[in-house]
C-alpha positions as CSV (number, residue, x, y, z in Angstrom):
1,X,9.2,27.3,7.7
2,X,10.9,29.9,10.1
3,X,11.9,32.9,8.8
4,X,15.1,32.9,10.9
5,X,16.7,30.5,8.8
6,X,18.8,31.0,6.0
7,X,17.9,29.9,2.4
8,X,20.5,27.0,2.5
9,X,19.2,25.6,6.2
10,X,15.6,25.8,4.8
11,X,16.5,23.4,1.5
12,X,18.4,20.7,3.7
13,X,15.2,20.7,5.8
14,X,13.1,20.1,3.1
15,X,15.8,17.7,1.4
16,X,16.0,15.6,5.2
17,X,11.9,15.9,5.3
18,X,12.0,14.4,1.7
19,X,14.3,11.6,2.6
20,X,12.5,11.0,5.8
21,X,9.0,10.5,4.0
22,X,10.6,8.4,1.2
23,X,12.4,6.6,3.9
24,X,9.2,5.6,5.7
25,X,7.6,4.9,2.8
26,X,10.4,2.3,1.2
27,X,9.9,0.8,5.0
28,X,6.2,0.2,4.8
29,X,6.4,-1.2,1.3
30,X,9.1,-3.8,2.3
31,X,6.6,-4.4,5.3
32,X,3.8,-4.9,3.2
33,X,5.2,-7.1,0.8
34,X,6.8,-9.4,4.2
35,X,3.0,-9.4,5.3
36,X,2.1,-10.7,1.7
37,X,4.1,-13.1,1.4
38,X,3.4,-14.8,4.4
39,X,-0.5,-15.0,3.8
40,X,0.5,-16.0,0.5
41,X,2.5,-18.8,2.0
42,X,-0.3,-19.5,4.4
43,X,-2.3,-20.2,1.3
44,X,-0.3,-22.9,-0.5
45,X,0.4,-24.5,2.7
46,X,-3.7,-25.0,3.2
47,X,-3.4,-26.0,-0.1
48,X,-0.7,-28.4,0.1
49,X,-1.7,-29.8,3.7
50,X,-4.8,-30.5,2.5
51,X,-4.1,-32.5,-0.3
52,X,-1.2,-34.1,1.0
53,X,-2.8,-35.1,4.4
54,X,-6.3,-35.6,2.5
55,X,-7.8,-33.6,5.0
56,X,-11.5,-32.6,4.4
57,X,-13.3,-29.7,5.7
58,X,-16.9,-29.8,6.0
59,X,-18.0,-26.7,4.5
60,X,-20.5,-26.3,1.8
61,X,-19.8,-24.5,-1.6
62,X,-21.7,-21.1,-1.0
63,X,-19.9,-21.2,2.7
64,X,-16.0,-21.2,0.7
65,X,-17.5,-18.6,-1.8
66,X,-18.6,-16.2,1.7
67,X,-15.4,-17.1,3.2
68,X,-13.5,-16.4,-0.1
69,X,-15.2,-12.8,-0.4
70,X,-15.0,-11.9,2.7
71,X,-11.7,-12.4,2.8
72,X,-10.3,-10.5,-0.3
73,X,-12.5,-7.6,0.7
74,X,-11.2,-7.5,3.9
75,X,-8.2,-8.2,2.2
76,X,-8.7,-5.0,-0.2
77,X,-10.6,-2.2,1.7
78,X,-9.1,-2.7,5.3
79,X,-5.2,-3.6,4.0
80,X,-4.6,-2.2,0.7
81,X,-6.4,0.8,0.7
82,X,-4.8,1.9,4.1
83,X,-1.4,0.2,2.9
84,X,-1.8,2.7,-0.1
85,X,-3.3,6.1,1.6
86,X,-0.1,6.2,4.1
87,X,2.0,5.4,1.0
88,X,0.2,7.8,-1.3
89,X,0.3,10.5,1.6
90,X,4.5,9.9,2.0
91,X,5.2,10.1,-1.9
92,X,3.1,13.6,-1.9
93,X,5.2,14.4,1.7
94,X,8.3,14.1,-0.9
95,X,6.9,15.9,-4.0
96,X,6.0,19.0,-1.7
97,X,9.2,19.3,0.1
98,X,11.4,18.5,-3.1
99,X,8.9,21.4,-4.7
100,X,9.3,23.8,-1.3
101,X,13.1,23.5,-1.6
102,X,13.1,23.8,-5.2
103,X,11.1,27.2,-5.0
104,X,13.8,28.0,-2.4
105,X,16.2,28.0,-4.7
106,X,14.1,29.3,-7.4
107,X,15.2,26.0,-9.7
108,X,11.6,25.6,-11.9
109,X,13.2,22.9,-13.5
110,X,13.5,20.9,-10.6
111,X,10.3,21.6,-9.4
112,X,7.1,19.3,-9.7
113,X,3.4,21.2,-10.4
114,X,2.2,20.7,-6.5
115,X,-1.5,21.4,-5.9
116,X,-0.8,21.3,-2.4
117,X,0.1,24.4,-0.7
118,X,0.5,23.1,3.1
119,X,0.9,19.7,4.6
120,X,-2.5,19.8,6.2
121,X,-3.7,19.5,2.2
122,X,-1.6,16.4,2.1
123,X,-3.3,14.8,5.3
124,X,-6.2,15.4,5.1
125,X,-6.7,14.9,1.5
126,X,-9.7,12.1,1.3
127,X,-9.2,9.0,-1.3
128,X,-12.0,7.9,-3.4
129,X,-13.1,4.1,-2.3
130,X,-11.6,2.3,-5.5
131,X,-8.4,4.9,-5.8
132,X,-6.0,2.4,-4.7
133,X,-6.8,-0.1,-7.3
134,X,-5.1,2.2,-10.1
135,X,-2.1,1.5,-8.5
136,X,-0.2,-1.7,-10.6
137,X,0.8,-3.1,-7.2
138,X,-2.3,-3.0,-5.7
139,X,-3.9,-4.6,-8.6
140,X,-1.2,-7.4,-8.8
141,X,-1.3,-8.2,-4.8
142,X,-4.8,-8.4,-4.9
143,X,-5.1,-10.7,-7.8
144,X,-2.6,-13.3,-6.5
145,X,-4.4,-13.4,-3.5
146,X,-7.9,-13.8,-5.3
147,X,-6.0,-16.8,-7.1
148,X,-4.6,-18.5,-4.4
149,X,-8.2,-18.8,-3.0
150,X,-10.0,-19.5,-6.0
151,X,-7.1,-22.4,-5.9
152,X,-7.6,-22.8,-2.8
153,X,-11.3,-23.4,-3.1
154,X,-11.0,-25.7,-5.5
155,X,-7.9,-27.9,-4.4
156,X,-9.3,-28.1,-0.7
157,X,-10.9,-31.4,-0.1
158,X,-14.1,-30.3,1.3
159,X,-16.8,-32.8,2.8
């Protein structure tokens, strides 16, 4: 931060930077959960098509179980995982400028332990493959959609 400013310009800049981060993350999170629900709705309607049309699909059982993986670990590692590293990424953006304007106003009791001392920590911090499956959401998103196509592979009339 400039020097220039006073103490009280500096903590509404890190208060606005904290509400900006939180703000984009609540954004992508109602995003993510649109997106869900609509290949989740995709799903049943295979489902329900299938069996209500008696539609049959001509693909062999160890074809649906390749489709089926392929699927949740596209699914996973190349939706989830980014969904959660830009998350992660916002929710430290707001824990390090809640800290910065905390130290500011030298309020420890406010302040959260932050083991990153610049924003460049923050981006450039690399996630470990699995990381985003501690999350509970992440765990609950991916295990409806591993449901819906294990139902989905077992409902569908194939040939």
């Amino acid at each position: 931060m400039s020097s220039n400013l006073c103490d009280s310009d500096k903590i509404d800049a890190c208060i606005k930077l904290a509400q900006f981060s939180a703000g984009r993350h609540d954004a992508r999170r109602s995003e993510e959960w649109k997106m869900n629900f609509s290949f989740w709705g995709f799903l049943v309607g295979t489902i329900v098509a299938s069996r209500q049309y008696d539609i049959q699909v001509p693909v062999s059982f160890g074809l649906r179980v390749m489709i089926a993986t392929v699927i949740v670990l596209v699914y996973a590692f190349y939706w989830q995982r980014f969904l959660w590293a830009a998350n992660e990424r916002d929710k430290r953006r707001v824990f390090f400028f809640r800290t910065e304007a905390a130290r500011i106003m030298d309020v420890q009791r406010y302040s959260v332990p932050n083991r990153y001392q610049t924003l460049n920590d923050i981006e450039k911090e690399n996630f470990c493959l699995f990381e985003f499956l501690c999350d509970w959401s992440m765990r609950v998103q991916l295990c409806i959609t591993i449901s819906l196509l294990y139902t989905a592979s077992w409902l569908v009339k194939f040939a």
